[in-house]
N, C-alpha and C positions, 0 to 999 in steps of 0.2 A: 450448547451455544456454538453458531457454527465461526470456524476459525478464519479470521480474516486475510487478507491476501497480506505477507511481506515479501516484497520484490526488495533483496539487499545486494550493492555492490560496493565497491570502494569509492566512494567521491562521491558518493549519491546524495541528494538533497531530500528534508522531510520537514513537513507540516504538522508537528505531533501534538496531540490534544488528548488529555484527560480529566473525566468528570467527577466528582465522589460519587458512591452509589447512592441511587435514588433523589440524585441533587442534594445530598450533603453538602454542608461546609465541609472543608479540607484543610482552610486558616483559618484561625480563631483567636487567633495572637500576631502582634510582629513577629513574636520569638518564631512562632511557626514558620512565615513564610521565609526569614533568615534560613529557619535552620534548610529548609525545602534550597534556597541556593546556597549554602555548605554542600547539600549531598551533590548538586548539579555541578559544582567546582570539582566537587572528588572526581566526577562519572568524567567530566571531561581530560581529566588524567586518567583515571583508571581505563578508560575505554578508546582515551585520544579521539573523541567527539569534537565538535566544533560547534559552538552555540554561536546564532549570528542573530538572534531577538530574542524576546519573551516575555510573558506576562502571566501574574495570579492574577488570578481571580477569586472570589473567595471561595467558590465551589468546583473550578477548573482551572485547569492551563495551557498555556498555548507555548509552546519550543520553537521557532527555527532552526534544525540543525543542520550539518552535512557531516556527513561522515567516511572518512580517509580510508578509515576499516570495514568491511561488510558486518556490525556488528550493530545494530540500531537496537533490535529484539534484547538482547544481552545488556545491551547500557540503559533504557530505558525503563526496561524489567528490573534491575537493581538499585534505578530509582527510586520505585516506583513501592518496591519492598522495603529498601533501608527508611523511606520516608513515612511507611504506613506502621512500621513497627513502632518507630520515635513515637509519631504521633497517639499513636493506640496507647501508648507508656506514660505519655505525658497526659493525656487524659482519660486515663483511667477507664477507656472503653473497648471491648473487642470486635471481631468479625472485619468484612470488608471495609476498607476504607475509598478504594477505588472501582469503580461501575465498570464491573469489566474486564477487556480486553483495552488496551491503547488505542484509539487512532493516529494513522499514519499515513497522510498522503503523500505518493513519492510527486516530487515539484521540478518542472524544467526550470533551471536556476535564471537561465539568461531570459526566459519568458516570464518568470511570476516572481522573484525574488522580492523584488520589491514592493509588488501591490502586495504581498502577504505580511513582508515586514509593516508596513503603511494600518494594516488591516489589523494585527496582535498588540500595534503602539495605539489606536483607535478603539480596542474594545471600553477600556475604560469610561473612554468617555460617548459613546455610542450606550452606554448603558447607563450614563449620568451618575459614575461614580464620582468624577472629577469634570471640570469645565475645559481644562487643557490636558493634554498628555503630558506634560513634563511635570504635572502638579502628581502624578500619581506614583508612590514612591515603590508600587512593584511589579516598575517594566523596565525591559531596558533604554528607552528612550530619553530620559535624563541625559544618560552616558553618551548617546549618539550626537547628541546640540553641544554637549561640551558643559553642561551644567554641574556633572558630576564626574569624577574620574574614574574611569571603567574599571574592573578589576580584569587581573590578567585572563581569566579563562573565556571575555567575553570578545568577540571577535566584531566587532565595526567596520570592518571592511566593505559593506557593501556600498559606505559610503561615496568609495572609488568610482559607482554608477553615476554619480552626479557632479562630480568633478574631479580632475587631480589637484586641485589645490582643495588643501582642507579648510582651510575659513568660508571657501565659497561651494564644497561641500555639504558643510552643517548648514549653510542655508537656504542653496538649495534643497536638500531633504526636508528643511525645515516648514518649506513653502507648499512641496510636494503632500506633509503630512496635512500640516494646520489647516490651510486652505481646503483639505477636503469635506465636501458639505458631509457630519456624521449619519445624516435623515436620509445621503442614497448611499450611503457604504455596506458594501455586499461582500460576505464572503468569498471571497476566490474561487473556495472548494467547491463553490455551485457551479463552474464549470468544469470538473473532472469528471474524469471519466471510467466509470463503475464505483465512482466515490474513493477510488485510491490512485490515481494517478493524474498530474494534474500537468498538463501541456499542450504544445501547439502538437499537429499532426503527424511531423515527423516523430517528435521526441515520442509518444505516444505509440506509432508502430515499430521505432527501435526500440521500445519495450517488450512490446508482444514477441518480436519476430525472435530478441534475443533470451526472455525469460519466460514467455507460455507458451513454447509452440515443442513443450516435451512430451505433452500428455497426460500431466498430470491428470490426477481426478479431481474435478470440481465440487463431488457431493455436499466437500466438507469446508468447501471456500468459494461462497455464489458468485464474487467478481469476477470465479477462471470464466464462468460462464456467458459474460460479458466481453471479455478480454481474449479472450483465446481468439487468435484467427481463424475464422471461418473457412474449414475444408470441405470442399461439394463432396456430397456423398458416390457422385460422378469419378470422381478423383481416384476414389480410395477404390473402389470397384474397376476401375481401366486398370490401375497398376496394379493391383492383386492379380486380376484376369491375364496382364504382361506376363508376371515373373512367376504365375505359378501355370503358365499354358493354359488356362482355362475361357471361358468367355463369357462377358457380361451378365449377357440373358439368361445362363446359366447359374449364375453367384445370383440373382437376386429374384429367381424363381423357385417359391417351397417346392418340398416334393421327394426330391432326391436325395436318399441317405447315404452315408458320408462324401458330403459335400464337402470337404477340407477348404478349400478356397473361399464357400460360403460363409467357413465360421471364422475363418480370418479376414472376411471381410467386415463381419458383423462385429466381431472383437475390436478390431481398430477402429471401427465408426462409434464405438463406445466411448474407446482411446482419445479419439484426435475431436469429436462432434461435440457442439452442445443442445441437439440433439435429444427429445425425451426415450424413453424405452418404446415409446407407444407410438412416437413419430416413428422411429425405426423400423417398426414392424410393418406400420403402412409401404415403407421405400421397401423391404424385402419380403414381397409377397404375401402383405396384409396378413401379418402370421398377429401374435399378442406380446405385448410389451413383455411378461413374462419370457415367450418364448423367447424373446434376444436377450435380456438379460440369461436364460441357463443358456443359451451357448456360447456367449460370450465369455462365463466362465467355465463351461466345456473347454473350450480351447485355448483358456489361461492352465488350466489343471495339464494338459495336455501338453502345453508348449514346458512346463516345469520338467518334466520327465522326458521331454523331448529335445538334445539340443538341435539336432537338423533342423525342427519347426521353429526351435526359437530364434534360430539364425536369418531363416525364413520372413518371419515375422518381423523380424530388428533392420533388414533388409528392407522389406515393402515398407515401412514406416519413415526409415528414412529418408526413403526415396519420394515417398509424397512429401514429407517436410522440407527437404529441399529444393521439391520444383515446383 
């Protein structure tokens, strides 16, 4: 299964959603979904997370968090275990309890805080479990009207968006929820972008520029491939050809053996592109997707045993990422 993108920082906000497998129930009792926020009070101590909504469901759940620490993976994942163990104990059945891997979309707070909050107090009754949201006793939306007294780990704060006075807070939020017709309420997530990041444009390329623009490999997380900023292959071949003396026509015409320039061109458009093997090979001299992939690990193998080449290499790279 391939591994999904987690962009984590300190103060970062998330949209987190888990489903049982195969659409399982996950509650099957009060006792259950109690115990599910017991673990979620612990995780917000033990991880110093910050819960700002939430909602069961009976087969999923929806979290607003944000979190102080870059530790989302960690707090969630300990969830998500201590909850499936209880559960699995208590009735008596084994294997997966949860489908998966977490989703997690990271959320510009001052753009979508609120239509998400709006949208996790809404599934309920978008699904016609309940006729109100305050009738449904497992979300946090109770606690936001003032209907029930919140408990300490739940954070209302976002209240603060719709007024500084809190009586005319709660009702405005109130107004903002209820009033929304449930027959056009849309998920949020349907406008993110590669399905994990959810904001306006800026927040969106201060993303990229400051958490995908290393290189990673994407094979094994398709959103890098979305998300990564686009380097012309123009780029990576002018400053290879700069810093290693060479010249253009020469890096991206087969032909020529040891080509050193070639294969560190080839290597880094592996590197920095999203890019197939087979697109590749068209831009350098219509060779075969094979052929760029073995020289691109020619000259990984190469650069290991070689510090000069790797300097080389660590050089021409960050010099296209920074200009």
């Amino acid at each position: 299964m391939a591994r999904p993108l987690r962009i984590e920082y300190p103060g970062a906000y998330y949209h987190v959603i888990n489903r049982g497998n195969a659409g399982e129930v996950i509650y099957t009792t009060n006792r259950d979904s109690e115990k599910f926020l017991e673990y979620l009070a612990t995780a917000t101590e033990r991880f110093s997370i910050v819960i700002h909504s939430y909602c069961l469901m009976s087969n999923h759940y929806h979290l607003l968090i944000e979190t102080p620490e870059a530790n989302l993976s960690a707090a969630i994942q300990w969830l998500n275990v201590s909850y499936a163990t209880y559960f699995n104990r208590k009735h008596k059945r084994q294997g997966h309890l949860f489908q998966g891997r977490f989703k997690a979309v990271l959320v510009d707070a001052d753009e979508y805080l609120m239509q998400l909050s709006r949208y996790i107090h809404l599934n309920p009754v978008k699904v016609k479990s309940v006729g109100a949201p305050q009738d449904y006793l497992w979300s946090s939306y109770a606690f936001f009207i003032g209907e029930r007294d919140a408990p300490e780990w739940l954070n209302t704060s976002l209240l603060s968006y719709f007024s500084r006075k809190n009586k005319t807070a709660i009702k405005n939020y109130r107004v903002f929820v209820e009033e929304k017709d449930v027959a056009t309420l849309e998920n949020p997530n349907t406008q993110s972008v590669a399905g994990c990041i959810l904001g306006g444009t800026s927040f969106v390329q201060w993303v990229q520029d400051t958490f995908l623009s290393d290189g990673r490999d994407a094979k094994d997380i398709p959103q890098l491939k979305k998300l990564r900023p686009q380097i012309p292959l123009e780029k990576i071949v002018e400053t290879v050809a700069t810093i290693t003396n060479s010249r253009p026509d020469v890096i991206v015409t087969k032909g020529r053996t040891r080509n050193q320039p070639r294969e560190i061109a080839i290597y880094l458009s592996l590197q920095l592109c999203t890019l197939s093997c087979v697109e590749l090979g068209r831009y350098y001299g219509d060779i075969s997707g094979a052929a760029i992939s073995q020289s691109g690990k020619r000259c990984a193998m190469k650069a290991e045993n070689d510090r000069v080449l790797r300097d080389v290499i660590e050089k021409i790279q960050q010099q296209i990422i920074d200009n």
